[in-house]
ZASE-862290 format. One record per residue (C-alpha): x, z, y; residue in three letters; residue number from 0. Coordinates in steps of 0.05 Angstrom, whole numbers, plus 32768, in hexadecimal, padded with zeros to 4 digits. Layout:
// ZASE-862290
+------+------+------+-----+-----+
:    X :    Z :    Y :  aa :   i :
+------+------+------+-----+-----+
:    X :    Z :    Y : Ala : NUM :
...
+------+------+------+-----+-----+
***
This chain:
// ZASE-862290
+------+------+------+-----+-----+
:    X :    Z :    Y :  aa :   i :
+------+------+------+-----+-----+
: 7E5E : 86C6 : 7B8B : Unk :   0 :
: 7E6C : 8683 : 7B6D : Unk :   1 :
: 7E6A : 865F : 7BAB : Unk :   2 :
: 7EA1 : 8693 : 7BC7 : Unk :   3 :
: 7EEF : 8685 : 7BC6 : Unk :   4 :
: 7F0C : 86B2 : 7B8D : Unk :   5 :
: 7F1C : 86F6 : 7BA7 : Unk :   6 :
: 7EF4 : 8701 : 7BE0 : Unk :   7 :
: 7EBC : 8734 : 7BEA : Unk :   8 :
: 7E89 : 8723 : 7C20 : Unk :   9 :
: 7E83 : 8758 : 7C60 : Unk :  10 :
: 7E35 : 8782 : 7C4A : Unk :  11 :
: 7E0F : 8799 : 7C82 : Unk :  12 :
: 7DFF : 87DF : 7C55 : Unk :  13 :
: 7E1F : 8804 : 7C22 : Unk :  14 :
: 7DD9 : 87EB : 7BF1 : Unk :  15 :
: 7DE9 : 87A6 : 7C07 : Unk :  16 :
: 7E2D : 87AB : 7BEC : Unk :  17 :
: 7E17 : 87DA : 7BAE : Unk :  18 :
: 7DE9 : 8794 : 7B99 : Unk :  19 :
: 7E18 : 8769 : 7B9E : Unk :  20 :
: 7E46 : 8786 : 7B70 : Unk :  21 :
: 7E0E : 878F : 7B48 : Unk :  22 :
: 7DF8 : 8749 : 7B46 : Unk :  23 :
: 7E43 : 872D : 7B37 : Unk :  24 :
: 7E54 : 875C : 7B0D : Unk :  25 :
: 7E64 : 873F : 7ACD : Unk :  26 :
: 7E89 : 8703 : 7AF8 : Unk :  27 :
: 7EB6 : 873C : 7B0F : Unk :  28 :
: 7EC1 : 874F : 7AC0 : Unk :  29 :
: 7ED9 : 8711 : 7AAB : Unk :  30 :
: 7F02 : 870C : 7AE0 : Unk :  31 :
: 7F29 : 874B : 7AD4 : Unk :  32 :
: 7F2D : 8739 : 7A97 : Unk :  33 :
: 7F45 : 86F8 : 7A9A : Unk :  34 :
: 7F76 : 8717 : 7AD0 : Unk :  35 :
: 7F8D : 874E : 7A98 : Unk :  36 :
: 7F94 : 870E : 7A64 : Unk :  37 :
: 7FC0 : 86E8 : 7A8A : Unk :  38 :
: 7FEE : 871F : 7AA8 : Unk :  39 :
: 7FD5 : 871B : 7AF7 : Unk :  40 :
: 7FB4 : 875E : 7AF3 : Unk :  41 :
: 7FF5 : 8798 : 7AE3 : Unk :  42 :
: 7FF3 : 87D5 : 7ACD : Unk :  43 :
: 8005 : 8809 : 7B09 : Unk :  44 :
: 8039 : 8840 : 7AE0 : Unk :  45 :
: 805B : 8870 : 7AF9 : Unk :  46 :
: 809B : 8850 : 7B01 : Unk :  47 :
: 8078 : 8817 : 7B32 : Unk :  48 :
: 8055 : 884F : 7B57 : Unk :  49 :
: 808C : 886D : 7B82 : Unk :  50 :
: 80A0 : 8819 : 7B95 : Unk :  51 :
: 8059 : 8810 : 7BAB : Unk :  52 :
: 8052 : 884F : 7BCD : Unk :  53 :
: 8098 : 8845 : 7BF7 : Unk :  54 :
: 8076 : 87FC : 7C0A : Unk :  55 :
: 803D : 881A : 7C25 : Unk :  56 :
: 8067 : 8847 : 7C56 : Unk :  57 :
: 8097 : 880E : 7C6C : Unk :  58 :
: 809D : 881E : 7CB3 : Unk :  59 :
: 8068 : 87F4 : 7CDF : Unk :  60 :
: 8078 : 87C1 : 7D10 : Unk :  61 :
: 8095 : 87E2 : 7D58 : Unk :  62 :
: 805C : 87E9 : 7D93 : Unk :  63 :
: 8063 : 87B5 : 7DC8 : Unk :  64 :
: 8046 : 87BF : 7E18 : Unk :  65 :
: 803E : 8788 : 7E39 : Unk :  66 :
: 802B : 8782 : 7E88 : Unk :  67 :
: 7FFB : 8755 : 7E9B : Unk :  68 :
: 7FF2 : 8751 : 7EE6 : Unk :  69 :
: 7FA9 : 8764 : 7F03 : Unk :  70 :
: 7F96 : 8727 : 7F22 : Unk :  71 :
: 7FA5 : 8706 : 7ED6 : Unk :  72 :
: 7F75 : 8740 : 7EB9 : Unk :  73 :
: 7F3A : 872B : 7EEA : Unk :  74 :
: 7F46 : 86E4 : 7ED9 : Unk :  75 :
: 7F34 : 86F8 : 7E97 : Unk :  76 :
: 7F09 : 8731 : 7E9F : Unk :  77 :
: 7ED4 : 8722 : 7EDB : Unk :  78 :
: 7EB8 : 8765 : 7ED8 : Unk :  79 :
: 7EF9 : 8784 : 7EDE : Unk :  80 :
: 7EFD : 87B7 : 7F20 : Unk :  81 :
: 7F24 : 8784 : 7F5F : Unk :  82 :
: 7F5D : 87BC : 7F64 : Unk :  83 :
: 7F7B : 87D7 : 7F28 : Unk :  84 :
: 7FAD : 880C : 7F4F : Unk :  85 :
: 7FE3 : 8832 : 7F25 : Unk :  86 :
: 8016 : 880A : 7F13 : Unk :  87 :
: 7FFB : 87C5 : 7F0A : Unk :  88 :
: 7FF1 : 87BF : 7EBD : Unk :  89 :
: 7FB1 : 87D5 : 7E97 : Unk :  90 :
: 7F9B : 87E7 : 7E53 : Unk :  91 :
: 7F76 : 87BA : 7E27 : Unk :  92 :
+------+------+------+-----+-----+
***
């Protein structure tokens, strides 16, 4: 943990993996929160932030965008890909 950047929780293979590791660092993560309380960085959630944060969460997400990319493009990239595509020249990825 004290080699890590603050913050960031490694990826765990299993669920015990990740159940020791918090484990292990525990009382790192304690003073942390607490220091986080102390100094103002960590905020209370009430119920008058609570609607805010929910109405973030549902902002409406970033439109869908198709783009064709023509077959022989697609092999050039994909050399297993099949040497005629048919339909209407675009494919899924």
């Amino acid at each position: 943990m004290e080699g890590q950047p603050k913050g960031v929780i490694p990826a765990f293979a299993t669920e015990a993996e990740e159940a020791e590791w918090w484990y292990r660092n525990r009382n790192i993560h304690g003073k942390r929160l607490l220091a986080a309380v102390k100094s103002g960085e960590a905020q209370v959630l009430t119920k008058e932030k609570l609607p805010e944060r929910i109405a973030a969460s549902k902002k409406t997400p970033a439109p869908v965008v198709a783009l064709r990319i023509p077959p022989a493009r697609l092999r050039a990239r994909d050399p297993h890909a099949p040497a005629s595509s048919g339909g209407s020249g675009s494919r899924r990825l």
